[in-house]
C-alpha positions as CSV (number, residue, x, y, z in Angstrom):
1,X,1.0,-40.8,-85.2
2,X,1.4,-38.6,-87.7
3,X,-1.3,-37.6,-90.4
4,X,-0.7,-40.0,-92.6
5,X,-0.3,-42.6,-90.4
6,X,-3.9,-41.6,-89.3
7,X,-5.5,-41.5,-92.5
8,X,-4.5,-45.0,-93.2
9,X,-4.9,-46.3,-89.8
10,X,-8.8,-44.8,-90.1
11,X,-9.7,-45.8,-93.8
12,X,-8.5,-49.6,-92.7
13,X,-11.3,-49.3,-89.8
14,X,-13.7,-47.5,-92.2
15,X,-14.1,-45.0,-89.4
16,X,-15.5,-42.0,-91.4
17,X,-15.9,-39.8,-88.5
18,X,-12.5,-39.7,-87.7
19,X,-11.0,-39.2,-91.0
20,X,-13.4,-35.9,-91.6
21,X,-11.7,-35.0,-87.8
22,X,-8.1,-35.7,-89.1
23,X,-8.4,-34.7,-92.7
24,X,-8.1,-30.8,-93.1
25,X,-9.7,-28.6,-95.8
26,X,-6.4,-27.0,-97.6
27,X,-5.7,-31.0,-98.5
28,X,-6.1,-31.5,-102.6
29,X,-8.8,-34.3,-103.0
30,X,-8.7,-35.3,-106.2
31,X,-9.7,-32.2,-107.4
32,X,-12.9,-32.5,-105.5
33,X,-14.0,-31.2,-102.1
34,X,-13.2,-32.6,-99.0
35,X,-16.8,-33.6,-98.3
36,X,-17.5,-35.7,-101.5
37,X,-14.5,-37.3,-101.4
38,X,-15.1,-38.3,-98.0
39,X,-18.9,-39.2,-98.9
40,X,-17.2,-41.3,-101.9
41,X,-15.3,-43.4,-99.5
42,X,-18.1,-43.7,-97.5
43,X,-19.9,-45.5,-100.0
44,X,-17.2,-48.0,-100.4
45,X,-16.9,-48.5,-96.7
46,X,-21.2,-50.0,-97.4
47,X,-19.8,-52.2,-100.0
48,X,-16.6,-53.6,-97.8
49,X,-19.2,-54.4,-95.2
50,X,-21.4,-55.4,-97.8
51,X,-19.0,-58.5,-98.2
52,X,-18.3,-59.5,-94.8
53,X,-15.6,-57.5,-94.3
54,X,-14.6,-56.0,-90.3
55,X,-11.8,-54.0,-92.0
56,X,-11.1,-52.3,-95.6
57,X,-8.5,-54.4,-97.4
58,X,-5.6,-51.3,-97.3
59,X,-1.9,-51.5,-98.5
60,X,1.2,-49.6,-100.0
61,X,2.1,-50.6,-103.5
62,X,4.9,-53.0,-104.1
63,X,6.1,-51.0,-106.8
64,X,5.3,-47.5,-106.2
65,X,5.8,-46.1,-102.6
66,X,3.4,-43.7,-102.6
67,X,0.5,-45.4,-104.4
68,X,-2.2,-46.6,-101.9
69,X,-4.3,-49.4,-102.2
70,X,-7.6,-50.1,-101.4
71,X,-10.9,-52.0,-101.3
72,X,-11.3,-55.9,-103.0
73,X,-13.4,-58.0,-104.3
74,X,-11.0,-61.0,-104.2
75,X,-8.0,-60.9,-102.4
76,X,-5.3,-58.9,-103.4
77,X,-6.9,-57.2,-106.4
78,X,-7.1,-54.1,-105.1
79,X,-10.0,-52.0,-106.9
80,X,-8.6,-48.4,-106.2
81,X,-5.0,-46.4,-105.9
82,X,-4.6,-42.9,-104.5
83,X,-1.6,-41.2,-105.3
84,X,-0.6,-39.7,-101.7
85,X,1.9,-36.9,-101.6
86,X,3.1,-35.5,-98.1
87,X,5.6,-33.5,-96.3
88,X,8.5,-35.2,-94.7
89,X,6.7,-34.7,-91.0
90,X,3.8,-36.5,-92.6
91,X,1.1,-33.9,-93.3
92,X,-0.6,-34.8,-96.4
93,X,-0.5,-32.6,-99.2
94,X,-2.1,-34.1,-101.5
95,X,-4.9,-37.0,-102.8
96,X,-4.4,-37.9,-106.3
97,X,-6.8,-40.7,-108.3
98,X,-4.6,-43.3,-110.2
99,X,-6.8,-45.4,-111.3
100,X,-9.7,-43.7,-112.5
101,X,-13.0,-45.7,-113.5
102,X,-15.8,-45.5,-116.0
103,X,-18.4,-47.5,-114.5
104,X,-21.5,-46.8,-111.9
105,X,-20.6,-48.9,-109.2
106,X,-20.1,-47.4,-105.7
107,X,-17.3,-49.4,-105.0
108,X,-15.0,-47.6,-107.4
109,X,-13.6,-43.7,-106.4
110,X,-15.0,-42.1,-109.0
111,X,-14.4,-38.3,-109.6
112,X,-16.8,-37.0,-112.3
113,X,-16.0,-33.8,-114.5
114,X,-19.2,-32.1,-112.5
115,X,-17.4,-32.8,-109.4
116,X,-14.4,-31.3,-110.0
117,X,-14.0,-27.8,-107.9
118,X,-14.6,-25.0,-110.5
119,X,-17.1,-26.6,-112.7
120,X,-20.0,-24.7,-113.5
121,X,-23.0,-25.9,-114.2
122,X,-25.3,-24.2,-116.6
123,X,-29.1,-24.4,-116.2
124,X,-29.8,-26.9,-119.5
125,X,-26.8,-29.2,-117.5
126,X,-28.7,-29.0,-114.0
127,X,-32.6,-30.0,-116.1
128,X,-30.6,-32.8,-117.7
129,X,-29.1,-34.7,-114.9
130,X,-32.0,-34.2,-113.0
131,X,-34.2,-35.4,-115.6
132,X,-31.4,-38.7,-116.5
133,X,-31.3,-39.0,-112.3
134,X,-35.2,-39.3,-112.3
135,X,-34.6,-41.8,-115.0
136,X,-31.7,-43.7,-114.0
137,X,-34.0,-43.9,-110.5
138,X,-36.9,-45.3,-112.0
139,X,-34.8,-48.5,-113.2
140,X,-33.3,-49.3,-109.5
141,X,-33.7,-51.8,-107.8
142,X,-36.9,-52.9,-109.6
143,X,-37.6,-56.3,-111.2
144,X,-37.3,-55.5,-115.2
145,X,-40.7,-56.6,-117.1
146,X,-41.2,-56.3,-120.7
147,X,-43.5,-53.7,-120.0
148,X,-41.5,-51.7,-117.9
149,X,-38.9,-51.9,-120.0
150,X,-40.6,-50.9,-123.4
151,X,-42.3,-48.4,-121.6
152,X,-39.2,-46.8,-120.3
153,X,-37.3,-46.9,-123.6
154,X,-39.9,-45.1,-125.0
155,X,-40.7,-42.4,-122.2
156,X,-36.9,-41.4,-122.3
157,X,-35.9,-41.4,-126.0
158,X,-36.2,-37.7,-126.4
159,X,-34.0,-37.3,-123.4
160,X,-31.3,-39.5,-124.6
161,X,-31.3,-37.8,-128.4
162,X,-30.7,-34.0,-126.2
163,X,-27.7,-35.4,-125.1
164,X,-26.4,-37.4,-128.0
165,X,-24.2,-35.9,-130.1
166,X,-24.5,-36.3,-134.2
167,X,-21.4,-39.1,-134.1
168,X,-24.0,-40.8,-131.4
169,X,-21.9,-40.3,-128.2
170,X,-22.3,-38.9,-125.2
171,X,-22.2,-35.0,-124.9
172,X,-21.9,-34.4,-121.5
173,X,-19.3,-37.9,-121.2
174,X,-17.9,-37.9,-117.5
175,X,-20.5,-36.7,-116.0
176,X,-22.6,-38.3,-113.0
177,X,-26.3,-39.5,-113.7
178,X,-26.2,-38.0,-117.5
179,X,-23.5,-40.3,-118.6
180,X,-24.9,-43.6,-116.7
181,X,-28.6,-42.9,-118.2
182,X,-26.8,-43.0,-121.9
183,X,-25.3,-46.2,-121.3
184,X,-28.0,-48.0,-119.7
185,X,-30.8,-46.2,-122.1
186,X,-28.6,-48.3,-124.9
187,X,-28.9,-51.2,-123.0
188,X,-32.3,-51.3,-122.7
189,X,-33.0,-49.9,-126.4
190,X,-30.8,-53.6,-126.5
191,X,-33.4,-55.4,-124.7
192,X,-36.3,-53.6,-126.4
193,X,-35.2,-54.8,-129.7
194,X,-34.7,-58.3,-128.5
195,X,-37.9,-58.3,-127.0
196,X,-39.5,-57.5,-130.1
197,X,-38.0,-60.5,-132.1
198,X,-37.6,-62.4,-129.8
199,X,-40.3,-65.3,-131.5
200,X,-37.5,-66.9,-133.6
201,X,-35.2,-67.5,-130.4
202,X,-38.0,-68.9,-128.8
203,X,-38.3,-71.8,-131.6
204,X,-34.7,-72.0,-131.4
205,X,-35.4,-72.9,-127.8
206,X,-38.3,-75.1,-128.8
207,X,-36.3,-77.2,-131.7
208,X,-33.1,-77.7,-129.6
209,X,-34.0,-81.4,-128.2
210,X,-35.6,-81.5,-131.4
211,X,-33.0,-81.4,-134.4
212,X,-29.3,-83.3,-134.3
213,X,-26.8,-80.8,-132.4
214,X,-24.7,-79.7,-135.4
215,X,-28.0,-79.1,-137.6
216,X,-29.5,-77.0,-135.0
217,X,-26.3,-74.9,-134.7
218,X,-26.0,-74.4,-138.3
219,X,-29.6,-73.5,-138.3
220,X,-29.7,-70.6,-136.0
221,X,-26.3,-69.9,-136.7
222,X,-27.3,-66.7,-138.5
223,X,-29.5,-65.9,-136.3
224,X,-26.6,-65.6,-133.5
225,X,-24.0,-64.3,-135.7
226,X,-25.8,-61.6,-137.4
227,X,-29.2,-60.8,-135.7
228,X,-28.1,-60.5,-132.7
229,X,-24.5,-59.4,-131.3
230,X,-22.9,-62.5,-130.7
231,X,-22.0,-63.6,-127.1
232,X,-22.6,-65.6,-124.0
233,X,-25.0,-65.1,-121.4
234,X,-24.4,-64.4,-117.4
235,X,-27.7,-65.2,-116.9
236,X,-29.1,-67.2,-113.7
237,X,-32.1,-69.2,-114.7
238,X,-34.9,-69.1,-111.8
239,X,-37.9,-69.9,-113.0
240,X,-39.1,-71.1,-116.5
241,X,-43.2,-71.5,-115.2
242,X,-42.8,-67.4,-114.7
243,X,-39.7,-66.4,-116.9
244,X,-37.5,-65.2,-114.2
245,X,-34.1,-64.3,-114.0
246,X,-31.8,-62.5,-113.0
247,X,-27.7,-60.8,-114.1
248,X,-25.6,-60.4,-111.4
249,X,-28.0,-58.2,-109.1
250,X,-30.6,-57.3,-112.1
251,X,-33.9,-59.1,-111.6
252,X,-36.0,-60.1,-114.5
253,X,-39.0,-61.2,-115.4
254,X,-39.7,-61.5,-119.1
255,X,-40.6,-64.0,-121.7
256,X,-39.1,-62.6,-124.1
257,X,-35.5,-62.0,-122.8
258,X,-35.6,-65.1,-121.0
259,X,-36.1,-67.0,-124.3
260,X,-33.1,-64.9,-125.7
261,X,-30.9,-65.2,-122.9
262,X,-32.1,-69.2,-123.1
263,X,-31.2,-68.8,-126.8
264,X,-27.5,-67.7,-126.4
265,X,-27.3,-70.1,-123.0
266,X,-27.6,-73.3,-125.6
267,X,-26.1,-72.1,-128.7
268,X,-22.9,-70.8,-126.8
269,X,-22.5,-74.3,-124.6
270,X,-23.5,-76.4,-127.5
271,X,-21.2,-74.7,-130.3
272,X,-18.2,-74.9,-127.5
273,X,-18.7,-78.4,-126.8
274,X,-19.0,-79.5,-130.7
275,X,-16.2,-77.3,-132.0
276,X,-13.8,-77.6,-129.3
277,X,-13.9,-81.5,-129.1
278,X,-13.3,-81.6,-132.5
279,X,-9.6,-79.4,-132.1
């Protein structure tokens, strides 16, 4: 078995001791060290087994002969590609990301720009991941309350203007923990705002057994098309007595964005089901 061989034949078995033991340091991995890269797969071996999983979903591309695929969510859609070039004898040369990703989750191979071999990292840089870290932290794996969240919003504001740029994006884009903290300190700045007017959702809630369908949606219709961003909700519905519920894995508990999130549950349902029956 020759080095490649090995690598796949330990990434399908998730066996990450092995692949530090056959993996050698003069490798390119994806411009990262050997280490992370190794630590990145790691996390995505928790995931696969996470879902059940006694084996990483691992294949060759159909279309491209060197592109590797790996890790899924549903069969077949494979969540990652590495670019592996090697010598004829088999001794790799070579990791290169193919598909690279621009979300948090721990299933995706994710090289950041800070991660890259050769970056340097000045002393503002290291004082602002650590503070958006500390931040990012304090909003994991919590149940998110109105008070936590207006509280948070607040507490972090200045932090999120230091690394805002004057077209409102991201100055330090690509990079781990600062980048995430802009995104979800938006988010929540989101869910602040709805919280704070959130009282005419809540009559929207009140009135909908109340009014005929199509008066209803014409009544709020502003309301949903204008003051607030338009959309449906993912929301899972637990309990109305205490307000709970949750997004995906997010857990809430929250008058106010429950009544929002009940808001855009009806109008979205009810406006489908009028207008569509009517095409």
């Amino acid at each position: 078995m020759n080095q490649l061989q090995a690598f796949v034949y330990f990434l399908k078995r998730m066996d990450i001791v092995m692949l530090d033991e056959i993996l050698t340091d003069d490798i390119s991995y994806c411009g990262t060290t050997k280490a992370l890269f190794l630590e990145k797969l790691q996390d995505i071996f928790v995931w696969n087994l996470f879902l059940e999983n006694e084996v990483l979903p691992v294949q060759w591309s159909e279309t491209n002969s060197n592109h590797l695929q790996f890790f899924c969510w549903q069969s077949n859609e494979y969540e990652n590609i590495l670019l592996v070039t090697s010598k004829e004898s088999g001794e790799i040369i070579s990791f290169i990301n193919k598909r690279p990703h621009f979300g948090y989750h721990n299933s995706a191979l994710r090289i950041y720009e800070d991660e890259e071999i050769g970056y340097v990292k000045s002393a503002e840089f290291i004082m602002l991941q650590h503070q958006s870290k500390t931040a990012i932290d304090e909003m994991t794996d919590v149940v998110y309350t109105t008070e936590l969240i207006l509280n948070w919003v607040n507490q972090y504001e200045i932090l999120y203007h230091e690394i805002k740029d004057e077209d409102d994006v991201c100055k330090y884009s690509n990079t781990k923990y600062i980048e995430e903290f802009f995104w979800m300190w938006e988010s929540k700045l989101y869910e602040k705002e709805s919280i704070l007017n959130y009282k005419k959702a809540e009559l929207a809630v009140q009135e909908y057994f109340q009014l005929e369908v199509e008066d209803w949606l014409e009544k709020y219709y502003d309301f949903y098309c204008r003051e607030q961003c338009p959309r449906n909700t993912t929301a899972q519905f637990i309990c109305e007595k205490e307000y709970r519920f949750s997004e995906g894995k997010k857990q809430y508990q929250s008058k106010e964005l429950y009544f929002t999130e009940k808001f855009f549950e009806l109008y979205c349902n009810l406006y489908d089901e009028v207008y569509n029956s009517q095409t």
